[in-house]
C-alpha positions as CSV (number, residue, x, y, z in Angstrom):
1,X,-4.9,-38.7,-17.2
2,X,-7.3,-38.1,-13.9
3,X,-6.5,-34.8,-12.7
4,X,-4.8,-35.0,-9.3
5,X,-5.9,-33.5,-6.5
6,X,-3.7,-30.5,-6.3
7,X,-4.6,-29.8,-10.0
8,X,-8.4,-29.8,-8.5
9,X,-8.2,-27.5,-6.0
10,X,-5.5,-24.9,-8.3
11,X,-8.2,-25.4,-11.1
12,X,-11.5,-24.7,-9.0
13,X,-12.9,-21.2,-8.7
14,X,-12.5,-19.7,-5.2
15,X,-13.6,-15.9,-3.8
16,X,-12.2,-14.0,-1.3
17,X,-12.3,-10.6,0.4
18,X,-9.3,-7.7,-0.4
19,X,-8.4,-6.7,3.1
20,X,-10.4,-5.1,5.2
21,X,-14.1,-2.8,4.7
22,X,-12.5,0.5,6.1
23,X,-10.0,0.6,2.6
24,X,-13.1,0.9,0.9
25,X,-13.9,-0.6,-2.5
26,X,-12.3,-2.1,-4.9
27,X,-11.8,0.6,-7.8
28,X,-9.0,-0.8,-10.2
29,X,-6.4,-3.8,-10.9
30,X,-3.5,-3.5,-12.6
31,X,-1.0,-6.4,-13.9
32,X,1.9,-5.8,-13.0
33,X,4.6,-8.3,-13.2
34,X,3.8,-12.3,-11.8
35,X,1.0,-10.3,-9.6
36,X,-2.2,-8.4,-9.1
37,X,-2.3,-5.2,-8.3
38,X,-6.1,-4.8,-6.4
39,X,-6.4,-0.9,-6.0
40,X,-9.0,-0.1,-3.1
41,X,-10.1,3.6,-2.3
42,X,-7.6,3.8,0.4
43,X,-4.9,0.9,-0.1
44,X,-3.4,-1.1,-2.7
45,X,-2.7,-4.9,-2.3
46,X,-0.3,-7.5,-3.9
47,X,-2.3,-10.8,-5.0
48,X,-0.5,-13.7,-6.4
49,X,-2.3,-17.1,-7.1
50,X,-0.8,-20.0,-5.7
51,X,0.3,-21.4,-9.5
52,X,2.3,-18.4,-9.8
53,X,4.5,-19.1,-6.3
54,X,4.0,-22.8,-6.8
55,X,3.8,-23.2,-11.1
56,X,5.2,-27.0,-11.1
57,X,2.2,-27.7,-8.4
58,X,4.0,-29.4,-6.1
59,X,2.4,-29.2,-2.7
60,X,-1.2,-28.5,-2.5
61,X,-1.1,-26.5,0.8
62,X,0.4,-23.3,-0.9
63,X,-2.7,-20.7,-0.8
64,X,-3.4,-17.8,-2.8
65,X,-1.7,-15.0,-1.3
66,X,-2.3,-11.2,-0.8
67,X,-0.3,-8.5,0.7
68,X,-0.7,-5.2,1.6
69,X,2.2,-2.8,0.2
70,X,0.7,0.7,0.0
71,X,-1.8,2.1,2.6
72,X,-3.3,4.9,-0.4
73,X,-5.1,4.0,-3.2
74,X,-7.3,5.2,-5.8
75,X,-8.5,8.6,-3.2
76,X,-4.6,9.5,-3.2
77,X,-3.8,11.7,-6.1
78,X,-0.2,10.2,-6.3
79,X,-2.0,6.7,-7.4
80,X,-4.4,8.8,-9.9
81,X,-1.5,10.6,-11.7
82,X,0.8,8.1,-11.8
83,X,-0.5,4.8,-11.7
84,X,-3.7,4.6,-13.3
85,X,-2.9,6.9,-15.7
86,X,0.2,4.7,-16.7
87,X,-2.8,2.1,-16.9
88,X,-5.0,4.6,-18.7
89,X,-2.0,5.6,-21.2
90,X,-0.3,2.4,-21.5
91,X,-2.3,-0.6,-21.5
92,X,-5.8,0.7,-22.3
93,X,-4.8,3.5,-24.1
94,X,-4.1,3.1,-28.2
95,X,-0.5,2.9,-27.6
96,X,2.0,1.8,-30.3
97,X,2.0,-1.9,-29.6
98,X,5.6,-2.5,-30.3
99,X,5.6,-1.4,-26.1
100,X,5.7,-3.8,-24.0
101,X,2.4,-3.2,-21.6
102,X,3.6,-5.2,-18.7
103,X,7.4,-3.6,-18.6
104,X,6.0,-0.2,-19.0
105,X,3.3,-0.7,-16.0
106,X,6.0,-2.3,-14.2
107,X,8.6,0.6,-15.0
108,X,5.9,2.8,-13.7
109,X,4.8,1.5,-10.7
110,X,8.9,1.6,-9.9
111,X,8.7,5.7,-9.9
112,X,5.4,5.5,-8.1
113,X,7.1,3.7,-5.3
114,X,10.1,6.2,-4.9
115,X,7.4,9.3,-5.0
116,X,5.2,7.5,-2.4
117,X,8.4,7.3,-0.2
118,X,9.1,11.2,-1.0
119,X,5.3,12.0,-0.1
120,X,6.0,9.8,3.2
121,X,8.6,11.9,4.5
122,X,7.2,15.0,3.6
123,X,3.8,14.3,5.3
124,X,6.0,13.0,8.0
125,X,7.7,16.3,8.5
126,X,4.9,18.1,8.2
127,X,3.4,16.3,10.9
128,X,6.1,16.0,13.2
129,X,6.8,19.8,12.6
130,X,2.9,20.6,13.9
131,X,3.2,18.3,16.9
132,X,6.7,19.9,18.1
133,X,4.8,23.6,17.7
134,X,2.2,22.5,19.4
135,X,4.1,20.7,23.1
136,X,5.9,23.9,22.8
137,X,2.8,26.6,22.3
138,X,1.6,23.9,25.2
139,X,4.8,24.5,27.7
140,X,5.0,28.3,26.8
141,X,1.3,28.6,28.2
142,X,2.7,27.0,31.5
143,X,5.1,29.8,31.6
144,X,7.7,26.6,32.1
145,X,11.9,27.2,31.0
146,X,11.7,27.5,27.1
147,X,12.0,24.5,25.8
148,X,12.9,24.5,21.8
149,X,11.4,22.3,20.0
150,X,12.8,19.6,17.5
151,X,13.0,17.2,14.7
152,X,14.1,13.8,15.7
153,X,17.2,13.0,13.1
154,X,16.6,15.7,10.5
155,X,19.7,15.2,8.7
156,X,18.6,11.9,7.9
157,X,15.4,13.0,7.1
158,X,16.7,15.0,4.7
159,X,19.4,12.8,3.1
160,X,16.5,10.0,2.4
161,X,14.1,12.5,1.1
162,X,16.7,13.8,-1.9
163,X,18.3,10.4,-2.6
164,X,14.6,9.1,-2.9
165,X,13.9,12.5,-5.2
166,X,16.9,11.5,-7.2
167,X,15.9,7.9,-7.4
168,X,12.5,8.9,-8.6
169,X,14.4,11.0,-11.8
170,X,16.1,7.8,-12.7
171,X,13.4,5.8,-12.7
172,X,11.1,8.0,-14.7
173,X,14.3,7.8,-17.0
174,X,14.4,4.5,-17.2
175,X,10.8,4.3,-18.4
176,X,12.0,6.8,-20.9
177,X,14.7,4.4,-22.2
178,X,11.8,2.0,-23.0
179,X,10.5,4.4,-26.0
180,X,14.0,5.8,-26.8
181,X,17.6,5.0,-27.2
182,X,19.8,6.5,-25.3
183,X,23.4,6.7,-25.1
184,X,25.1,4.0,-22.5
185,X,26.9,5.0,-19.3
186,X,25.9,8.8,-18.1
187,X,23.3,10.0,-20.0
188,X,20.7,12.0,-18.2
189,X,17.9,14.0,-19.1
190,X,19.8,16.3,-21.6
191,X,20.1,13.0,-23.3
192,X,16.5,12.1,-24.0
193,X,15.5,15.6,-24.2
194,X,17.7,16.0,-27.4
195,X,16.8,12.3,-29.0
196,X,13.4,12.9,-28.8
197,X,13.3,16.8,-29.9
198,X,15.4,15.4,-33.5
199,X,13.1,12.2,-33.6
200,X,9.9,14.4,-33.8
201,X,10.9,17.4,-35.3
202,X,9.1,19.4,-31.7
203,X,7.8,22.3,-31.5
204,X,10.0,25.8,-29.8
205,X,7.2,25.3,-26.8
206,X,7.6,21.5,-26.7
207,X,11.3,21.6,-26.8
208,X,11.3,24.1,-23.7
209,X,8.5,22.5,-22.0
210,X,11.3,19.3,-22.2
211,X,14.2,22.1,-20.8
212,X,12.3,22.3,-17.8
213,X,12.2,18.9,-17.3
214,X,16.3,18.6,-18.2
215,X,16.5,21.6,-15.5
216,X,14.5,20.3,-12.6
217,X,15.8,16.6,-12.9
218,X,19.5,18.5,-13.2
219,X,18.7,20.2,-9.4
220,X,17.3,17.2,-7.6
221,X,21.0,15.1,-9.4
222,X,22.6,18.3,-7.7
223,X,21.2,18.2,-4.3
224,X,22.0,14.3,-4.2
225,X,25.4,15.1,-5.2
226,X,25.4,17.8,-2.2
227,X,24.9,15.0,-0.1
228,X,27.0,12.5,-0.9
229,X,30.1,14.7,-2.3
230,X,29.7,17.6,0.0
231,X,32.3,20.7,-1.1
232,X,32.0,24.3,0.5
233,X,30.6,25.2,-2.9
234,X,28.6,21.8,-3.2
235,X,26.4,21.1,0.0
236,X,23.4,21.2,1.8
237,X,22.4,23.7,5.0
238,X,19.5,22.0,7.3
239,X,18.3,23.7,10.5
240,X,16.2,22.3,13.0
241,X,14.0,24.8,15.0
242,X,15.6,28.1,16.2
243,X,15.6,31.0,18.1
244,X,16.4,34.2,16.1
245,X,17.7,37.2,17.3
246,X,14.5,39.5,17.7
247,X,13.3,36.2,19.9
248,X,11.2,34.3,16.9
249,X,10.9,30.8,16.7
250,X,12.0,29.2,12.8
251,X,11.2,26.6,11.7
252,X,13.1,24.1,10.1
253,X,14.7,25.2,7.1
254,X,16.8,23.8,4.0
255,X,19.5,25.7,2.0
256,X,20.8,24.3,-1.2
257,X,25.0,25.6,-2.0
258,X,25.8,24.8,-5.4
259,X,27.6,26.4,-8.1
260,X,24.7,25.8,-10.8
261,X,21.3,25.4,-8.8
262,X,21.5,26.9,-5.7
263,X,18.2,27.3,-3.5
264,X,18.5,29.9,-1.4
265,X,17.2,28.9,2.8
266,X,13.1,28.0,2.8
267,X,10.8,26.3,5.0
268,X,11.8,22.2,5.0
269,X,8.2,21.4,5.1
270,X,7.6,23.8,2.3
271,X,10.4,22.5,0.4
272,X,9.4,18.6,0.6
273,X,6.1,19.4,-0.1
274,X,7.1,21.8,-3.4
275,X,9.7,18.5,-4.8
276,X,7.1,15.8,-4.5
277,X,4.8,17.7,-6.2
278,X,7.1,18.7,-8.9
279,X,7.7,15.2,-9.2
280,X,4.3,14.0,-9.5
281,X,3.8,17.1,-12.2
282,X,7.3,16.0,-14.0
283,X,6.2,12.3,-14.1
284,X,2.5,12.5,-15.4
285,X,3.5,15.2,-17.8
286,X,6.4,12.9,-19.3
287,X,3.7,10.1,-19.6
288,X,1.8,12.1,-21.5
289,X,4.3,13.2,-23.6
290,X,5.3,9.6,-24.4
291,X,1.8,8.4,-25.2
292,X,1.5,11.6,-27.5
293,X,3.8,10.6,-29.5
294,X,4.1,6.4,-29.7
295,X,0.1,6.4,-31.0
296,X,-0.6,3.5,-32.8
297,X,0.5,3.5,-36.5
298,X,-2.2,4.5,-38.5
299,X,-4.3,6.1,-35.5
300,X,-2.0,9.5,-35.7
301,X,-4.6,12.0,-37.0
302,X,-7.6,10.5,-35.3
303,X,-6.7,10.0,-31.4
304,X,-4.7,12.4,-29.1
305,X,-4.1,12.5,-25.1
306,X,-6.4,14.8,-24.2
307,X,-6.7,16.4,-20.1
308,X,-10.6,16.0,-19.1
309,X,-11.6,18.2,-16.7
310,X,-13.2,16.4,-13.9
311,X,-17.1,15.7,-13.7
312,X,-15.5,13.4,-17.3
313,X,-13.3,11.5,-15.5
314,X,-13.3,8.0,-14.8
315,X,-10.9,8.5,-11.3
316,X,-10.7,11.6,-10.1
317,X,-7.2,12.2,-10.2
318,X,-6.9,10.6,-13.5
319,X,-6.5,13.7,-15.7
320,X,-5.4,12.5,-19.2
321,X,-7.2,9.7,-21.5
322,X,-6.5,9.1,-25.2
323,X,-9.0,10.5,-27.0
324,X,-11.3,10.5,-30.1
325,X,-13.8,13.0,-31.6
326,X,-17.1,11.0,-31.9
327,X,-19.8,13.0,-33.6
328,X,-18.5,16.0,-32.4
329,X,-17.6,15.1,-28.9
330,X,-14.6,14.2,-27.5
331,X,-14.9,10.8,-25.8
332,X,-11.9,8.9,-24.0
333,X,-11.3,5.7,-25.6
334,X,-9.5,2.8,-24.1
């Protein structure tokens, strides 16, 4: 049958320019799904061919689409650690190929998202925090009334930050489920943290190394309960700016009330900045962990994740690569 014309133009090469020459180049893709993932230095874009909006090809005029959805890319260390080393780990990497590649890139790029949204807000406080110091360092040099400064809605600031923290923890947990079976309903970090100690037979150091993990992930499910099921044993404290009694200036602070994992009163900024990178650290060490132990049958004794210290990188914020010893050096492979 003669092709129609639709099936011409869907079937013909075409080329195109990823948004725009101040993101920089191109530097990775990644698969992700029914779409592209085009990873620039400084943005990542969504690109979907009109066959996979349109597959029964039934009107010609759908275009191939892109979409901006992240404005970091392969310069932010958030995209190195997570992303492409889920890329690095899980689809080039010589994981066990019982894994399904696409669900676990897409699994990851679901806790990528949530810590983009933590590192967000806490760039965003940080910000917001210099610009209010700085109209008031402004106003006290005009010797005008004191004026304190402020935070525009910093309860919801910090309500979004620690339900997207939580949300982060059940994600990563949910890529966990992938390699392990947990038990339905509740189960949490404990959960995995025993399956996989019995399943492997770990190590004293690995088995604490996965108690931190149970402990962290155990105060950011605390501070969410705080907010949502605040008790005067169960709750979060957050200050704006204030005026102490010997006539200082704080800044905004947090305090964390809870029977278990209390925090006693720090720095806001401080505190947003320490969670999302505890976050990144908890979710590119449990990658690791997962590809260290689903190598491909067979490949046990001859390939490891290894951490490559920079000038042997091939991102710079991509730390860990499986790896093989080739003649006496250790090359990445995949």
């Amino acid at each position: 049958m003669a092709k129609r014309p639709i099936d011409l133009k869907r079937d013909s090469g075409f080329s195109g320019t990823v948004g725009t020459d101040d993101e920089g180049a191109i530097k990775e893709f990644l698969n992700v799904g029914s779409a592209l993932l085009t990873i620039k230095e400084r943005a990542i874009y969504k690109f979907q061919l009109a066959d996979q909006i349109d597959p029964d090809r039934t009107n010609i005029d759908v275009p191939h689409v892109q979409q901006k959805i992240y404005s970091i890319g392969d310069s932010s260390e958030i995209v190195g650690r997570i992303l492409l080393t889920a890329k690095y780990l899980f689809e080039h990497g010589m994981l066990d190929g019982r894994f399904d590649k696409k669900a676990l890139l897409a699994s990851a790029l679901e806790f990528f998202d949530e810590v983009e949204k933590l590192l967000a807000l806490s760039q965003g406080m940080t910000r917001d925090q210099d610009a209010a110091i700085a109209e008031f360092e402004k106003q006290k040099a005009q010797k005008s009334t004191l004026l304190l400064p402020s935070i525009g809605d910093l309860n919801g600031r910090v309500r979004s930050f620690v339900q997207h923290a939580d949300h982060s923890m059940q994600r990563l947990l949910a890529l966990c489920r992938i390699f392990y079976t947990l038990a339905p309903g509740k189960a949490w970090f404990d959960s995995l943290a025993r399956v996989a100690a019995e399943e492997h037979q770990l190590e004293q150091e690995q088995i604490e190394r996965l108690g931190r993990m149970v402990r962290f992930a155990q105060f950011l499910r605390n501070c969410r309960n705080c907010i949502e099921h605040p008790k005067p044993h169960q709750r979060i404290i957050s200050n704006d700016f204030r005026m102490t009694q010997n006539a200082q200036i704080q800044l905004p602070s947090i305090e964390v009330v809870h029977d278990e994992t209390s925090e006693p009163e720090i720095s806001l900024s401080v505190f947003m900045e320490n969670m999302t990178q505890s976050v990144v650290n908890l979710g590119e060490s449990t990658m690791v962990f997962l590809a260290t132990y689903h190598v491909m049958p067979g490949w046990e004794d001859k390939l490891a994740v290894l951490y490559f210290p920079e000038d042997q990188r091939r991102h710079p914020h991509v730390h860990y690569y499986f790896a093989a010893n080739m003649g006496g050096q250790v090359v990445p492979v995949g």
